[in-house]
C-alpha positions as CSV (number, residue, x, y, z in Angstrom):
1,X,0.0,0.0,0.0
2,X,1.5,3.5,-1.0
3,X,1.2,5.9,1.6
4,X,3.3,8.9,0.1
5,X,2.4,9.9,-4.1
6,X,4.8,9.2,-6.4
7,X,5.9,12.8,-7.3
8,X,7.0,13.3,-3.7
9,X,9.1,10.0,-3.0
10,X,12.5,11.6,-4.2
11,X,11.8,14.3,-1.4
12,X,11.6,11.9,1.4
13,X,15.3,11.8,1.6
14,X,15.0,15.6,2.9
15,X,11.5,15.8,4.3
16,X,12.0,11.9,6.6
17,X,15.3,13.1,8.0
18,X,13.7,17.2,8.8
19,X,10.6,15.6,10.1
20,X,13.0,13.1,12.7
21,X,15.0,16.4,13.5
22,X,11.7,18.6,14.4
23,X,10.6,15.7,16.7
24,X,13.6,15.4,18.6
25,X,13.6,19.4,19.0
26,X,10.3,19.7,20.3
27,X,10.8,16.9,23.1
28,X,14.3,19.1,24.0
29,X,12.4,22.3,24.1
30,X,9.2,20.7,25.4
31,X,9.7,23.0,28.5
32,X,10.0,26.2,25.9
33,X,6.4,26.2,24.5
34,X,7.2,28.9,21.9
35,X,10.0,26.5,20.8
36,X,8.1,23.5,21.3
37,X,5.1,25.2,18.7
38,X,7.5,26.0,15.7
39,X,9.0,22.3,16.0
40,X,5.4,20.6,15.9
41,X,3.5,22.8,13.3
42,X,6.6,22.4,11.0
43,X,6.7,18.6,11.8
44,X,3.1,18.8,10.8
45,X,3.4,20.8,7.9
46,X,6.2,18.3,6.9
47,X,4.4,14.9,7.2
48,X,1.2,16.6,5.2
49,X,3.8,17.2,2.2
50,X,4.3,13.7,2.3
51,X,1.0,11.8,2.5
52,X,-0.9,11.3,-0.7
53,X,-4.3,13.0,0.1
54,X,-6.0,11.7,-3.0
55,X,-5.4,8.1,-1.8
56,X,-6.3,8.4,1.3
57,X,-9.8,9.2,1.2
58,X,-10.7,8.0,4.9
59,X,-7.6,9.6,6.6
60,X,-8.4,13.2,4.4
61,X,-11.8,13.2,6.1
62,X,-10.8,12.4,9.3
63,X,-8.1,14.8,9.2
64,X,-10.6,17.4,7.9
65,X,-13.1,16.8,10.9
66,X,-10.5,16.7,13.3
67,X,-9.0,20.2,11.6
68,X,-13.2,21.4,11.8
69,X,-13.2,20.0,15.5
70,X,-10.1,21.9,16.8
71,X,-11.1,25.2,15.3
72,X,-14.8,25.7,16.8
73,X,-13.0,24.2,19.8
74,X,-10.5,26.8,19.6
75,X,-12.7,29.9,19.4
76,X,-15.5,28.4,21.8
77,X,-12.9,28.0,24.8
78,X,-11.0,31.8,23.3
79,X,-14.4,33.5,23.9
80,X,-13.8,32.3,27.2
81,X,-10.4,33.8,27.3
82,X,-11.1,37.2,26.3
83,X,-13.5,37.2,28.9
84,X,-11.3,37.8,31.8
85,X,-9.7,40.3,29.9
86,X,-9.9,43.5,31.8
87,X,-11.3,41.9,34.7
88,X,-11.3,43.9,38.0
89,X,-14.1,42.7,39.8
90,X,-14.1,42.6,44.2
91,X,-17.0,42.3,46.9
92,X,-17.9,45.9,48.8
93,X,-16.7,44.3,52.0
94,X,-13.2,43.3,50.1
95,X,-11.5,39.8,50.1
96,X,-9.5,38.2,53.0
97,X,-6.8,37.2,50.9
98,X,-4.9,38.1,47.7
99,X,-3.3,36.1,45.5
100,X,-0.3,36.6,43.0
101,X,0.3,33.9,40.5
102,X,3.7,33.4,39.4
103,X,5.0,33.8,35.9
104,X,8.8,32.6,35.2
105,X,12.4,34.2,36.1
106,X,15.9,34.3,34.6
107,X,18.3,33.9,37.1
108,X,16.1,36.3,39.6
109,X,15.1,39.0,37.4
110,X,10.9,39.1,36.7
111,X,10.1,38.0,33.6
112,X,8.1,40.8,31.8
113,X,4.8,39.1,32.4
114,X,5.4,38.4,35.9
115,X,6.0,42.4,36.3
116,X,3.1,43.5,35.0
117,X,0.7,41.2,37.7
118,X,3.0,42.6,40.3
119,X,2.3,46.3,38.9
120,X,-1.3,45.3,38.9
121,X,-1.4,44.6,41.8
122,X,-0.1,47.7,43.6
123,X,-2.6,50.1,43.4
124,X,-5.1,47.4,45.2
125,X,-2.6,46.7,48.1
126,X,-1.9,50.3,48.7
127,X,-5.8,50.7,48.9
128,X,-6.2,48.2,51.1
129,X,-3.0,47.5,53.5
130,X,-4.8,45.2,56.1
131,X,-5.4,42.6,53.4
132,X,-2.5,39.9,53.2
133,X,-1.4,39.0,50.0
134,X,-0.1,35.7,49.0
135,X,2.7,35.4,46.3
136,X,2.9,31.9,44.6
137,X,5.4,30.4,42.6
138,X,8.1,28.2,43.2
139,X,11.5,27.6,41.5
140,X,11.8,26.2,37.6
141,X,14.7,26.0,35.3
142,X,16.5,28.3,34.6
143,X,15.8,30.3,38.2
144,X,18.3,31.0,41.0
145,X,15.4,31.7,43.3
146,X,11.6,30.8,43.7
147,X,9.4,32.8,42.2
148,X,8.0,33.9,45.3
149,X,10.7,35.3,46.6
150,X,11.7,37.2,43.9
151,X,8.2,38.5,44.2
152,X,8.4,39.4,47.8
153,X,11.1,42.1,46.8
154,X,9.8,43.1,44.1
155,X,6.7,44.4,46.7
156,X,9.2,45.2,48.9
157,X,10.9,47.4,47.3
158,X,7.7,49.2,46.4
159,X,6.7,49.7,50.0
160,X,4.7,46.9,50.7
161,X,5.2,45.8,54.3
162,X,7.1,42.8,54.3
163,X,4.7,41.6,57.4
164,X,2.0,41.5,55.2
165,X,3.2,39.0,52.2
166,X,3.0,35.3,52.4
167,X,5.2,33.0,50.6
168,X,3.7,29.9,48.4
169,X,7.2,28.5,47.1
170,X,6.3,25.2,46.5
171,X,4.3,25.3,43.6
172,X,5.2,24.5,39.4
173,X,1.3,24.8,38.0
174,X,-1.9,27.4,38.2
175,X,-3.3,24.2,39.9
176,X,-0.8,24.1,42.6
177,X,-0.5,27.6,43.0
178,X,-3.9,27.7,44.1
179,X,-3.9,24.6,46.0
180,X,-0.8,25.0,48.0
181,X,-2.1,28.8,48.9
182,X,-5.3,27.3,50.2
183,X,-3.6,25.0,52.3
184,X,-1.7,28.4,53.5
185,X,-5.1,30.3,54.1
186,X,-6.5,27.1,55.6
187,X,-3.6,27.2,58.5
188,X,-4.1,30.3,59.5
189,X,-7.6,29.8,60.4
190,X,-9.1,31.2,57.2
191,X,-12.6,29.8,56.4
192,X,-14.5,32.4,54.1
193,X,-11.9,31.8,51.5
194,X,-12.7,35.3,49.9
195,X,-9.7,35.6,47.3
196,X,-8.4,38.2,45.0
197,X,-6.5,36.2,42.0
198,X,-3.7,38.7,40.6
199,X,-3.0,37.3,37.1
200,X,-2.8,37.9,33.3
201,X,-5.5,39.1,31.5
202,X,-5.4,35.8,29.2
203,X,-4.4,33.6,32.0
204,X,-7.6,35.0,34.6
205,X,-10.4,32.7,32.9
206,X,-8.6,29.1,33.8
207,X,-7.4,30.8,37.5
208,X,-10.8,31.7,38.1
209,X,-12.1,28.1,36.7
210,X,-9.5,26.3,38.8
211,X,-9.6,28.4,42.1
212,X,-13.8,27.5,42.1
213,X,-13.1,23.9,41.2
214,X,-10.7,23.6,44.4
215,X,-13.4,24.9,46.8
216,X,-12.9,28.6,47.1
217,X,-15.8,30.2,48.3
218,X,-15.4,33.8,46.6
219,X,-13.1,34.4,43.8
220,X,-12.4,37.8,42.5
221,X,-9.8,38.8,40.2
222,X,-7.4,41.7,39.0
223,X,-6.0,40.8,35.6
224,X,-2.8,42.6,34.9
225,X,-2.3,43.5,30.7
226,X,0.3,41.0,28.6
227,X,1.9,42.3,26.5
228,X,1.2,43.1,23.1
229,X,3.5,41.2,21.2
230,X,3.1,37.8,23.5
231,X,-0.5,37.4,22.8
232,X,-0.8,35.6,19.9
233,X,1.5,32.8,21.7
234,X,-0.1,32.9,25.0
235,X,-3.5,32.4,23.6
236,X,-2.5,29.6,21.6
237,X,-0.6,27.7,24.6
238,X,-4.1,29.0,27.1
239,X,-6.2,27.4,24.5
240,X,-4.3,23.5,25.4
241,X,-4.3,24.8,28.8
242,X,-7.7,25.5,29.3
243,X,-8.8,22.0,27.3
244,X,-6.3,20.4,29.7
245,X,-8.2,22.0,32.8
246,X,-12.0,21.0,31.9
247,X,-10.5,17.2,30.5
């Protein structure tokens, strides 16, 4: 049975061997999403060069629903997305606790994302200084320090009393950072679980979804802005995220 058309056989020695190296990238870079993305879509766009589509009646349709599937799925769970864009929403009586998700270092400098929840979240804790704040993130690759503590002196440094922030610095997922701060919030007799998330405007949706789904009783959140040019990516890898959240 002939699986690649004739006219493209002489290519396989090129296409096989490019196909084989953007495999093996995207399982190096798996923990570089951006990286990961270029290897797959061009070891996609490499193996449909190669299959005889004609032929293969049953695969084309089932590639074709599947292709249908993904992009209704896609701007179904986007909607979604874009909807916690701009969020700012809090109870009259305020929140017992806030909450900072963490968002990646180098070495112990903020990544840019990570910067602009802190940012966001200033204004609110200089409004409201008798409300603790949690910071949550814990040490990945690439960092010298956890994530937490990098943003403890970030709000430091910008006057926020040290007495005040709680460290999470255990956590490696959105799950965990809002699991491991409960169990914070838990120990020090906290029941209401009233929470203000501080997060990205793409990332607020699944925080929101996950922090309810863990048994917080009132979630609120402040979404800080991404920037402009990292959107495009960042929806694409909160799209998988979010499927991999409701599965």
């Amino acid at each position: 049975m002939k699986f690649w058309p004739e006219d493209a056989r002489p290519n396989l020695y090129i296409e096989v061997p490019l196909a084989v190296v953007c495999l093996i990238l995207a399982v190096l870079f798996r923990e570089n999403f951006t990286a990961a993305f270029i290897c797959v879509a061009a070891l996609i766009v490499l193996v449909v060069r190669m299959i005889d589509w004609k032929r293969h009646v049953i695969l084309r349709r089932a590639v074709t629903a599947s292709a249908v599937l993904v992009a209704v799925s896609f701007l179904v769970v986007e909607a979604f997305v874009f909807s916690g864009f701009g969020t700012h929403d809090e109870p009259a009586g305020g929140v017992d606790y806030v909450i900072i998700l963490g968002s990646g270092l180098k070495g112990t400098e903020l990544s840019l994302t990570l910067k602009q929840r802190l940012d966001a979240s200033l204004p609110y804790l200089n409004q409201h200084k008798a409300v603790p704040v949690i910071v949550s993130g814990g040490r990945g690759p690439g960092e010298d320090i956890t994530e937490a503590e990098a943003m403890k002196r970030y709000l430091v440094d910008r006057g926020i009393s040290e007495e005040r922030i709680l460290l999470e610095d255990r956590s490696t997922s959105t799950k965990e950072n809002l699991l491991f701060s409960k169990t914070i919030i838990q120990g020090r007799g906290g029941k209401s679980l009233k929470i203000l998330i501080v997060t990205s405007d793409f990332h607020m949706f699944r925080a929101k979804y996950i922090a309810r789904s863990l048994g917080y009783n009132e979630v609120y959140g402040l979404a800080g802005e991404s920037p402009l040019y990292l959107k495009p990516m960042n929806l694409i890898r909160e799209y998988l995220a979010v499927i991999k959240a409701l599965l």
